[in-house]
C-alpha positions in Angstrom: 1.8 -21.7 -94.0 4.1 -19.4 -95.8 7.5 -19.1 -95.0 9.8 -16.4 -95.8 13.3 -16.3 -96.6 15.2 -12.8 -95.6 19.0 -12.5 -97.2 21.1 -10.3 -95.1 24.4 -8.4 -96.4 26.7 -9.3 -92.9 25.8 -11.1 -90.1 25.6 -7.9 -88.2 22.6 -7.0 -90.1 21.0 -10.4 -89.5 22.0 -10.3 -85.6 20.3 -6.9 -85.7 16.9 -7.8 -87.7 17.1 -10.9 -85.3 17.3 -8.9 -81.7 14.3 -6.1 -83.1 12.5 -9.3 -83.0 13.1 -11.2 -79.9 12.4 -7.4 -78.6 9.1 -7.5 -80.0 8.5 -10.7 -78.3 9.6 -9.8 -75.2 7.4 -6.6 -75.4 4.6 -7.9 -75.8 4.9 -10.9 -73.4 7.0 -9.4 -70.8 9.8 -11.4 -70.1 13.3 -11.4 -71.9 14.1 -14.3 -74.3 16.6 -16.3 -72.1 14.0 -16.6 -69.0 11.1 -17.3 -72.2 13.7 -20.3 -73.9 14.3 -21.8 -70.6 10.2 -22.1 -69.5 9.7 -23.2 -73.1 12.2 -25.8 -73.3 11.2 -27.2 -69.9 7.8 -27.5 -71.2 5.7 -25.0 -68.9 4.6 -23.3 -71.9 2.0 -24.0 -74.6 3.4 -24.2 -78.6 1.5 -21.5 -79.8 2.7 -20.2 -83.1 4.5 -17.3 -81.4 6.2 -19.1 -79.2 7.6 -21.5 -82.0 8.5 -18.8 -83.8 10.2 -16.8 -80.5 12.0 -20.2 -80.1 13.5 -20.6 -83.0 14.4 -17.3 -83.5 16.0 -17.2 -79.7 18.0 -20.3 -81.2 19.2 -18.7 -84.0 20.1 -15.7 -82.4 22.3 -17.7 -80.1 23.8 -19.3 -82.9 24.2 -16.2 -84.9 26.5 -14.7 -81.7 28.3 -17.4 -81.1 29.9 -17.5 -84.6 30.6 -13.9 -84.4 32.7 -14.3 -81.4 34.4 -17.2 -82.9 35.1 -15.1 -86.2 36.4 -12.5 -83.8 38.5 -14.8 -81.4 40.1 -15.8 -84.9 40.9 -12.0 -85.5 41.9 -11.2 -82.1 
């Protein structure tokens, strides 16, 4: 398994690169990523490599806005 590292200039950039994807995902399996995370996390679907993938990217994308409302609470 290869697993690649992407460096991003802002965290904008990063949110961005990270929503084209869930997009992709959602495409293709019809349903948005908060209805996919909840099904996956209560176990009514299989861990295919896409879904791990779509998982962890959903988490990450979470992640990703939540410290950018914090940074701009801190601004605000």
């Amino acid at each position: 398994m290869v697993v690649e590292t992407t460096t991003y200039d802002s965290p904008v950039d990063a949110l961005i690169a990270l929503v084209q994807t869930l997009v992709t995902y959602e495409q293709r399996y019809r349903m948005n990523s908060a209805q996919f995370f909840a099904k996956y996390q209560d176990g009514k679907l299989e861990d295919s490599a896409d879904f791990v993938d779509w998982a962890g990217n959903y988490q990450h994308y979470l992640g990703l806005v939540q410290e950018l409302k914090s940074r701009l609470k801190s601004v605000a």
